[in-house]
C-alpha positions in Angstrom: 0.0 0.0 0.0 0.8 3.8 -0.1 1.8 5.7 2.6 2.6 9.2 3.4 6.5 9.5 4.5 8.8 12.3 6.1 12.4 10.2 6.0 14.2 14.1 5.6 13.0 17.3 7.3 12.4 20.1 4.7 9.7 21.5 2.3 6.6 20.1 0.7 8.8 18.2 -1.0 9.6 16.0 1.7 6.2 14.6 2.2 6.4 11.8 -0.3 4.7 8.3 -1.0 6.4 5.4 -0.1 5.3 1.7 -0.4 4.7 0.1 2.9 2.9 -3.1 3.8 -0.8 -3.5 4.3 -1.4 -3.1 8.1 -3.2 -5.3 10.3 -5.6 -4.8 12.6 -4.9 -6.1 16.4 -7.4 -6.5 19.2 -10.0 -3.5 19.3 -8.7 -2.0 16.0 -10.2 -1.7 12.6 -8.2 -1.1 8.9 -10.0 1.7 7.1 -9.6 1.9 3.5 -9.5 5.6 3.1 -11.5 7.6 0.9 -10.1 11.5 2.4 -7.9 12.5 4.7 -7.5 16.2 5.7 -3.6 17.9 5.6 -3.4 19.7 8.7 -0.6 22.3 10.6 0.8 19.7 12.3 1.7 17.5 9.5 2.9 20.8 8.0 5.2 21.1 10.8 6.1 17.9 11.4 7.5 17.5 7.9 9.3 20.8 8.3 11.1 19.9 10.9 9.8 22.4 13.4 8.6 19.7 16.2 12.2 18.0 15.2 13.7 18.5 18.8 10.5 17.0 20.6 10.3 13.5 18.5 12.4 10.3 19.7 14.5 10.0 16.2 13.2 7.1 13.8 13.8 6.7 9.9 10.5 7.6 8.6 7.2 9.5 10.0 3.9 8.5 8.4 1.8 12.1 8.7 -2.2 12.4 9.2 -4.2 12.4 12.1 -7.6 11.7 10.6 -9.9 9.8 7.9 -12.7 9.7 6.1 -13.4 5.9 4.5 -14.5 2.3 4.7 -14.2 0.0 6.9 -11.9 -3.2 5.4 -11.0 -5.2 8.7 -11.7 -5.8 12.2 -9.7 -7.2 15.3 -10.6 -9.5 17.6 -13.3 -8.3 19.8 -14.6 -5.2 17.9 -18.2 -5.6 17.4 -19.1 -2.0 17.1 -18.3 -1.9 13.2 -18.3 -4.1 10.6 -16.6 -4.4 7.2 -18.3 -1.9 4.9 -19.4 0.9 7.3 -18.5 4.2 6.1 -16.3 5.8 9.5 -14.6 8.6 10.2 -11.8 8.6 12.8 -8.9 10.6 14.7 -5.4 9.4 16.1 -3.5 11.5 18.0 -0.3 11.1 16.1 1.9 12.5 18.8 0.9 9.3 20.8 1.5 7.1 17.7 3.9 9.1 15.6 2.1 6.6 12.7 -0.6 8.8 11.3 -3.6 8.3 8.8 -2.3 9.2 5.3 -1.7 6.5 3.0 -4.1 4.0 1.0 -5.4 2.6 4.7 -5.3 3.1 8.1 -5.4 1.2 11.5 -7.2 2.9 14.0 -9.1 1.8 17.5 -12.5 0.7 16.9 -13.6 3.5 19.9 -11.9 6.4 18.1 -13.8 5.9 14.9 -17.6 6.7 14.2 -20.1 6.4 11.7 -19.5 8.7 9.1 -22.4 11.7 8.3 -25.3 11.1 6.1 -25.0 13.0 3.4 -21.8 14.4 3.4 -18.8 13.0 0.9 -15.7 11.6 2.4 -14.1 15.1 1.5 -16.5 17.3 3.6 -16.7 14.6 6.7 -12.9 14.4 6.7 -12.4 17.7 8.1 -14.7 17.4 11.0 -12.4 14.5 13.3 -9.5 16.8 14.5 -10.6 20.3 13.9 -14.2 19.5 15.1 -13.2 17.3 18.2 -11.3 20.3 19.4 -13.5 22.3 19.2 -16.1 20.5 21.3 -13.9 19.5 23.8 -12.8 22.9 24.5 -16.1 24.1 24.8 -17.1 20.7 27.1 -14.0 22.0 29.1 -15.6 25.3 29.4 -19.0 23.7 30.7 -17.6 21.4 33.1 -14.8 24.3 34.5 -16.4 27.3 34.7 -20.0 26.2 34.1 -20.3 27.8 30.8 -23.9 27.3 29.3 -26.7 29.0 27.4 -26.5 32.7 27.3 -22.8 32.7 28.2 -20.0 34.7 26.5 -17.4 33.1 24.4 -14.5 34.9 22.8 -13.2 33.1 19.7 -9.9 34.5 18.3 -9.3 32.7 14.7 -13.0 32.1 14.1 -12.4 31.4 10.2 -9.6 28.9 10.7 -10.6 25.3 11.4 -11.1 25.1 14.5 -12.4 28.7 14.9 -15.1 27.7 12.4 -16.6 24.5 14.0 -16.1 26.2 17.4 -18.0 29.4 16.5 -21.2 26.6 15.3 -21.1 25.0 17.9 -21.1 27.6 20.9 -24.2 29.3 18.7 -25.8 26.2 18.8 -25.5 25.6 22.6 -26.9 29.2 23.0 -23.8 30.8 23.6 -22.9 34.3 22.8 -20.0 34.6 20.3 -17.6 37.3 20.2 -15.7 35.6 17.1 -12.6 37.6 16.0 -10.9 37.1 12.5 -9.8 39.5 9.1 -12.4 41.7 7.6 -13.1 39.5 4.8 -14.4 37.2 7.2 -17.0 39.6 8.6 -20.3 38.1 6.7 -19.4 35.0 7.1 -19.5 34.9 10.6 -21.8 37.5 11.3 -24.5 35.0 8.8 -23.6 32.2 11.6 -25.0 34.9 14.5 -21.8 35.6 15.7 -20.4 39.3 16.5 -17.9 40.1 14.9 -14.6 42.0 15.7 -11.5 42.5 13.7 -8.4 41.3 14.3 -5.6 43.1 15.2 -1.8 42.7 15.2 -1.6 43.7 19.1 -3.7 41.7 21.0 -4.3 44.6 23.4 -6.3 46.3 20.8 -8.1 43.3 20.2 -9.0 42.9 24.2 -10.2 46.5 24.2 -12.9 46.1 21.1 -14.1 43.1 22.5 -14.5 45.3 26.2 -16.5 47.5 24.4 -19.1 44.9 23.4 -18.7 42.9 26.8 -17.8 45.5 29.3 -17.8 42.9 32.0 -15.8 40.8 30.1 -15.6 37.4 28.5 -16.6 34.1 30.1 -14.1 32.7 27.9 -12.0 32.6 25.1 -10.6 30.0 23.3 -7.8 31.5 21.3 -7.0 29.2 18.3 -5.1 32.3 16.6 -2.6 31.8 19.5 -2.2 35.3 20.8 -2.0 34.9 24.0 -1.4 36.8 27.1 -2.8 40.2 25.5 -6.1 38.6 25.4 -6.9 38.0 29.1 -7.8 41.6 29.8 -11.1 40.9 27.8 -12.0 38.0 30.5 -14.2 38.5 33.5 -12.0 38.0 36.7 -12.4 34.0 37.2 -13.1 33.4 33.8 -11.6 30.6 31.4 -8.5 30.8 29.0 -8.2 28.2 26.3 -5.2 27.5 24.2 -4.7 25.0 22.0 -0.8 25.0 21.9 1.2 25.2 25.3 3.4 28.3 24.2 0.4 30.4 23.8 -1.1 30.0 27.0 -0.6 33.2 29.4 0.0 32.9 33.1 -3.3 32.7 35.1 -4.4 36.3 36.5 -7.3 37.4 38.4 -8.3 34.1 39.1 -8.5 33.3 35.7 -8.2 29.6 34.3 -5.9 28.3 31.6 -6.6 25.2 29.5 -4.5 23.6 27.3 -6.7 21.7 24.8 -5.5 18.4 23.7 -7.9 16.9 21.6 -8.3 13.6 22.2 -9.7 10.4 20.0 -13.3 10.0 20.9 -15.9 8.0 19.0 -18.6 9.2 20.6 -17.8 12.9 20.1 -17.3 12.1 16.5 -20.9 10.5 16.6 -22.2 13.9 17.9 -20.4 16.2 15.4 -21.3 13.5 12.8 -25.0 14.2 13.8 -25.5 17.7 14.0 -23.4 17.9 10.0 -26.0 15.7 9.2 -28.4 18.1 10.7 -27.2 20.9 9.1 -25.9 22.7 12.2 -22.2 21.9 11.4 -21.5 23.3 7.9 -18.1 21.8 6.5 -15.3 23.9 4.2 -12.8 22.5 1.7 -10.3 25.0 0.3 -9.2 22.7 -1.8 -8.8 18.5 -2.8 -5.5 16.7 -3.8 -5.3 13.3 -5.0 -2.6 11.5 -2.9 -0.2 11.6 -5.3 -0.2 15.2 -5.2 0.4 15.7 -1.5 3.5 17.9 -2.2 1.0 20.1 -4.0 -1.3 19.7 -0.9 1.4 20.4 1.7 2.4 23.5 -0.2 -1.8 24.6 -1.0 -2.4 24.3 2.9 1.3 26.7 3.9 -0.7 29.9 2.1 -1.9 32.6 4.5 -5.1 33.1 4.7 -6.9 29.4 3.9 -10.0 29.0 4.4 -11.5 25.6 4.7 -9.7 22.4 4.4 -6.6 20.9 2.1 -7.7 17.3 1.7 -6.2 15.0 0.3 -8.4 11.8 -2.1 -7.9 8.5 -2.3 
């Protein structure tokens, strides 16, 4: 089969297809015979070399944390799929530093769930890692701070991937959005119900526009465009601060919290998010599909400022 390889650190270039053999599924696991799978920044920085000095050194990295596709095999004692149910499903590859992207996939039968009625494999791919994120920062929120209908959440990226699924789904819990991004984002999100706010290059700025709609200050924020400290002056005193990488998360102040998202696989989640796509209260985004062969094209497509939606790559 094909597989996705980094052997040498560099540019899209390095991301190239190797021949591997077929893997087999152990207890609890299930093969997927992939139909998408969605590029993401980690693979982008992974094959750059940028996370070089926290990975144990090996020959080769396969990339990809998720999949959209069939289900081929089974392990011993998975009866919660069968071969020929359509699944989607999320690793977290720096557990396994063996990712999704190739011709198939082994995966634990309780990190993958049916996929979403309705959807193709292109559009349901991007919901696993960006969408789980999302909902278990704002799960976080609920169970920390208590964070529930008519609450105020502050998202920071709300066009990026996780912004966008994150920015649906507080809306949908009754949540009050503050959802920061570029202008040209502006009807986009505002079409969702969110407020809207600019972003700026100082994050001080940014914490003083969203004062001026929330004088009181933010519940929360969940800052997925990473800018950090600058950003707590627009939470309440004993609010919530979420990151979702550990340099950009400030020092607590005023009693607020800080979070560290790390997604984890979880089949139920993906059931849930599977179910409100299907519903139509999850809308999906593809900036653009590769076939594998192409993923040099696809790394390089995804490494643009400014994309919007998903770089996935077809099988």
């Amino acid at each position: 089969m094909r597989a996705v390889l980094v052997t040498t650190f560099g540019g899209p270039e390095q991301a190239r297809i190797a021949r591997t053999d077929l893997p087999v599924p152990g207890p609890g696991q299930v093969r997927i015979r992939n139909e998408a799978l969605a590029v993401h920044p980690a693979d982008l920085a992974v094959r750059a070399g940028h996370l070089a000095a926290l990975l144990p050194e090996q020959s080769a990295y396969r990339l990809g944390w998720d999949t959209a596709g069939v289900v081929d095999a089974v392990g011993a004692g998975v009866e919660s799929v069968r071969p020929g149910d359509r699944v989607i499903g999320l690793i977290h590859w720096f557990a396994s530093r063996n990712g999704t992207h190739g011709d198939q996939a082994v995966l634990p039968a309780d990190a993958v769930a049916p996929a979403p009625a309705g959807l193709t494999a292109a559009e349901a791919v991007t919901l696993p890692l960006n969408g789980l994120t999302a909902l278990q920062a704002l799960d976080t929120a609920a169970d920390t701070i208590g964070l529930r209908e008519g609450g105020t959440l502050l998202v920071t990226g709300a066009a990026g991937g996780v912004g966008h699924f994150a920015t649906q789904l507080a809306l949908h819990r009754g949540l009050r959005v503050i959802a920061v991004a570029r202008a040209g984002d502006r009807g986009q999100l505002l079409a969702l119900g969110a407020e809207f706010v600019e972003g700026a290059e100082d994050g001080a700025d940014t914490a003083a526009a969203v004062r001026e709609l929330v004088p009181a200050g933010v519940d929360a924020v969940l800052d997925t465009a990473l800018t950090g400290a600058p950003l707590l002056a627009a939470v309440r005193a004993d609010g919530l601060f979420l990151a979702v990488r550990p340099p950009a998360a400030p020092a607590p102040e005023r009693g607020i919290r800080v979070h560290v998202v790390d997604v984890r696989p979880d089949g139920g989640g993906l059931a849930a998010l599977a179910e409100l796509a299907e519903g139509g209260a999850l809308t999906t985004r593809i900036a653009a599909a590769y076939p594998l062969d192409q993923v040099a094209a696809a790394h390089a497509h995804a490494a643009r400022g400014g994309v919007r939606g998903a770089v996935v790559l077809t099988v």
